[in-house]
N, C-alpha and C positions, 0 to 999 in steps of 0.2 A: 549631602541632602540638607534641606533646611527642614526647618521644625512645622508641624503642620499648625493650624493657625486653633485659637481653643473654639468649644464646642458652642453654637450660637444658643442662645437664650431664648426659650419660646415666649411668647408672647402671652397678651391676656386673655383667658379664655372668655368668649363670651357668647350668652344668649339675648335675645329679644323675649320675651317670655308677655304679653301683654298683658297692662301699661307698665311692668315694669322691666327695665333692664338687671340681666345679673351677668356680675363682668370679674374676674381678678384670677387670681393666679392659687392651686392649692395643691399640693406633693407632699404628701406625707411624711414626714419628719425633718421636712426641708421649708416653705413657707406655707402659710395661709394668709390671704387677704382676700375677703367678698365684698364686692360693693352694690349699693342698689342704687342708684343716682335717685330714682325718684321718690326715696324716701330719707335721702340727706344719711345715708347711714351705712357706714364699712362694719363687716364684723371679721373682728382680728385685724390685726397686722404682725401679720411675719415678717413680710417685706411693704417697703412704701415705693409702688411706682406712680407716677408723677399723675394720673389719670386720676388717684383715689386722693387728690389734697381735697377736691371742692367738699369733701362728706366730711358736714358739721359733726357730726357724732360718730365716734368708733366704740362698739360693744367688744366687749372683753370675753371670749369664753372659758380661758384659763393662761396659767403664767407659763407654759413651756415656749423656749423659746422660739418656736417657728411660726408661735403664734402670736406673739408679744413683740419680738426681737425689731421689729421699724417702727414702734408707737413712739421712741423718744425724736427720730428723724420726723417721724411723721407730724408733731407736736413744732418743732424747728422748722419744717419746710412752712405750714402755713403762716406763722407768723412772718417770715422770712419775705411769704410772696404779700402781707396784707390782706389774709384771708380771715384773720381772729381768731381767737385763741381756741383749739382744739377740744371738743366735750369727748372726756373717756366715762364710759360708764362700766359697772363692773359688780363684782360680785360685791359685798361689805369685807368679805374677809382677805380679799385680794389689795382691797386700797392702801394701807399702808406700808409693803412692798412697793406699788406701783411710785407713791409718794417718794419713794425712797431713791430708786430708780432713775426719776426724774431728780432727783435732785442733783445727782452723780454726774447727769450728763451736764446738768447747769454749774458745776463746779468744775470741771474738765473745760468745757466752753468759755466759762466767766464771765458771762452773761447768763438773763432767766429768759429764759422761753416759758410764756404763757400757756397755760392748759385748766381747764374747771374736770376736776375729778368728780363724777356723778355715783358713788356706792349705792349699791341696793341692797337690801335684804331681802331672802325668799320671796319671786311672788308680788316684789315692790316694782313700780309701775316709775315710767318719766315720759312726760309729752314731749316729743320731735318737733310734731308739726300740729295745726289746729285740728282736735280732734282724733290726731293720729298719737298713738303711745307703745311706748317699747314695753314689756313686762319680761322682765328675770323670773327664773327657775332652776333649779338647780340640777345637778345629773351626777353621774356615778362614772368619774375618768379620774382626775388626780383632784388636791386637796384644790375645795373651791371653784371647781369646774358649775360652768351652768350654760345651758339655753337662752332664746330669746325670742320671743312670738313679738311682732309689730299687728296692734289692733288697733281699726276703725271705731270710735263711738258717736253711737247715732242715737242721737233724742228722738224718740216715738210714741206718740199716741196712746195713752194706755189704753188697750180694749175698749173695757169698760165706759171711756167718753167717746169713742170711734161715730160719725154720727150725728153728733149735737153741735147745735150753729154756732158758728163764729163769739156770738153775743155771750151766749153761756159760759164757752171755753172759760173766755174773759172775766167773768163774773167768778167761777169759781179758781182762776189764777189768782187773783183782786184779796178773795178770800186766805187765801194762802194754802190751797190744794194742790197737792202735786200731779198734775194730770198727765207727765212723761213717764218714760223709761230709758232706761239707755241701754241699747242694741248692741253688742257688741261683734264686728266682722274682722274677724283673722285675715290677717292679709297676708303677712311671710312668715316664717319660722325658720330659723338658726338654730341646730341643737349643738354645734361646737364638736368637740371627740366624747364619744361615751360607748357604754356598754349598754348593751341589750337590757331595757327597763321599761319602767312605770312614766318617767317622760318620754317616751315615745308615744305613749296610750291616752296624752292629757287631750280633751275636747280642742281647746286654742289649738295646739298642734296638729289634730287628724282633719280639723275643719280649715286648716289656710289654705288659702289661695295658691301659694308656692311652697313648698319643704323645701330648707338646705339642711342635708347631712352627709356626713360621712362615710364612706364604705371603704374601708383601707386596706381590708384581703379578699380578694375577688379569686383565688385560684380554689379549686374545691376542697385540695385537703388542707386548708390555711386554717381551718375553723377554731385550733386548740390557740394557732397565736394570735386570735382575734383576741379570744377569751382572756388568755395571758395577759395582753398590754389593754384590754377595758375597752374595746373598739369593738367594730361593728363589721361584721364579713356576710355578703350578697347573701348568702344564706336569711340573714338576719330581715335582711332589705325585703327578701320574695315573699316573706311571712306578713311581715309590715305592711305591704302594699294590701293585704287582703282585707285591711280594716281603713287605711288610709284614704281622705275624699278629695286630696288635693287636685288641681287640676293639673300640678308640674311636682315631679321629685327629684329635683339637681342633686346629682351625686358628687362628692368633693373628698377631696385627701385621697387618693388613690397611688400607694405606693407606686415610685416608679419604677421598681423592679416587675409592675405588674401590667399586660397589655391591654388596651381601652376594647381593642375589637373580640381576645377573647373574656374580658368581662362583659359583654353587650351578649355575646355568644350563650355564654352560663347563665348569664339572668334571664335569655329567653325560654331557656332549657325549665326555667321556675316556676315563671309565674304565666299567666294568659295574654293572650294576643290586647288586649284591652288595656291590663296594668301594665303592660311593657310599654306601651303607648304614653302613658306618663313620666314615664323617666330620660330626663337627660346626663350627660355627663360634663360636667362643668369642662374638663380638661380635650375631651374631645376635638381637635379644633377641625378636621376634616368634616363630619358630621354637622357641627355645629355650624360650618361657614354655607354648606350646603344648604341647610336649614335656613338660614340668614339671606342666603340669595333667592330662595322661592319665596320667602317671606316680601323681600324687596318686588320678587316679579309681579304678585298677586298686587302688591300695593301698587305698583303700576300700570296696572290692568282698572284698578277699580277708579283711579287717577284718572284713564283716556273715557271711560265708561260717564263718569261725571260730567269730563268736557263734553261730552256728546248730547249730554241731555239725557 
């Protein structure tokens, strides 16, 4: 007999989510890596597959290795292809490990691989894109663990001048009146591995556009070794959905000891035909492709509808 050949490697999971895409790979205790293309921004790298070099920015949500383990590859590949040097951003307490890290692999190498290490402290903020900004938070999983909401800021009209012509604006800008505000619109949120808390409940987070988190024990009586290892089990999730305004909750890190269809199963057993309606599962890829081609067919439909007049 010959040997049978090893187990093929799934692929990236991914959704359309509009406008943004969310695409990577996350197995709990094995890798993580999220990517958003349209906001230049991976969060984590466990592993670097070759789809997530173009994301100028990788958010850090903690040092375990499944989470961290491809940021030095990931740092080497884009330099390697002429992409420029890699933005980590990360907690304040996590940067000088990560420093260190990187040095290790540039000493092994003997050559430097470029990278700008971006620290935050609680709650500290870094603009991506025009307008668009990452903000740190922190959570309750291992030392230095934190979140990460992406918000829009939009300069707006204070009330109060809403109204008054053009001429005036002017006059009292001239004067040195601040007649804006700034709006701000939660767009993604990344909570990384955590326990059941207080960042789950923050405005940024119940108000985004998309949630990624984690759910890593989905079987019903998993609940004590959620609590054990600082994670989050569908239990946690069915509760959460009842305050959450997202219009998408991607679920991610799903042990692979544990089954996608009967986790879809339990969580409908939870919550309402309505909240269950928002949730996806990052790893699902049957679902998700299904999902993916009636999305393509509608867009097809609305395509021949156009040409028609």
């Amino acid at each position: 007999m010959i040997p049978k050949p090893p187990p093929r490697e799934g692929s990236l999971g991914f959704l359309f989510l509009p406008p943004y895409r969310v695409q990577g790979i996350s197995v709990a205790g094995e890798q993580t890596v999220i990517q958003v293309p349209e906001l230049d921004t991976c969060f984590d790298m466990g592993i670097c597959p070759r789809a997530v070099l173009p994301a100028k920015y990788v958010a850090i949500s903690h040092g375990h290795m499944d989470h961290i383990g491809g940021l030095g590859y990931f740092c080497s590949q884009r330099n390697f292809q002429g992409m420029g040097p890699a933005k980590i951003v990360c907690h304040k307490g996590l940067a000088p490990a990560i420093d260190k890290m990187m040095a290790g692999f540039q000493e092994l190498e003997g050559q430097a691989t470029p990278y700008e290490l971006i620290p935050l402290e609680p709650e500290g903020e870094v603009e991506i894109k025009n307008s668009i900004w990452m903000r740190m938070f922190e959570t309750e999983h291992t030392q230095h663990s934190c979140g990460y909401t992406i918000v829009e800021k939009r300069s707006k009209l204070r009330d109060e001048f809403a109204g008054l012509p053009q001429e005036k604006l002017r006059e009292l800008r001239d004067k040195g009146e601040d007649i804006t505000r700034i709006q701000e619109v939660p767009l993604v949120s990344y909570l990384g591995d955590l326990a059941p808390g207080a960042p789950m409940l923050r405005p940024d987070v119940l108000q985004s556009q998309i949630v990624i988190c984690e759910c890593t024990f989905v079987e019903k009586d998993h609940k004590g070794r959620a609590e054990a290892g600082n994670h989050l089990h569908l239990k946690d999730i069915a509760e959460w959905l009842g305050v959450l305004q997202c219009e998408h909750l991607v679920l991610v890190h799903v042990s692979r000891r544990s089954n996608i269809a009967v986790a879809r199963k339990n969580l409908r057993e939870l919550v309402t035909k309505e909240q269950f309606k928002k949730v996806e599962f990052l790893m699902d890829y049957r679902a998700n492709k299904d999902r993916y081609e009636r999305q393509a067919e509608e867009a097809q439909r609305m395509e021949a509808q156009r040409a028609r007049g």
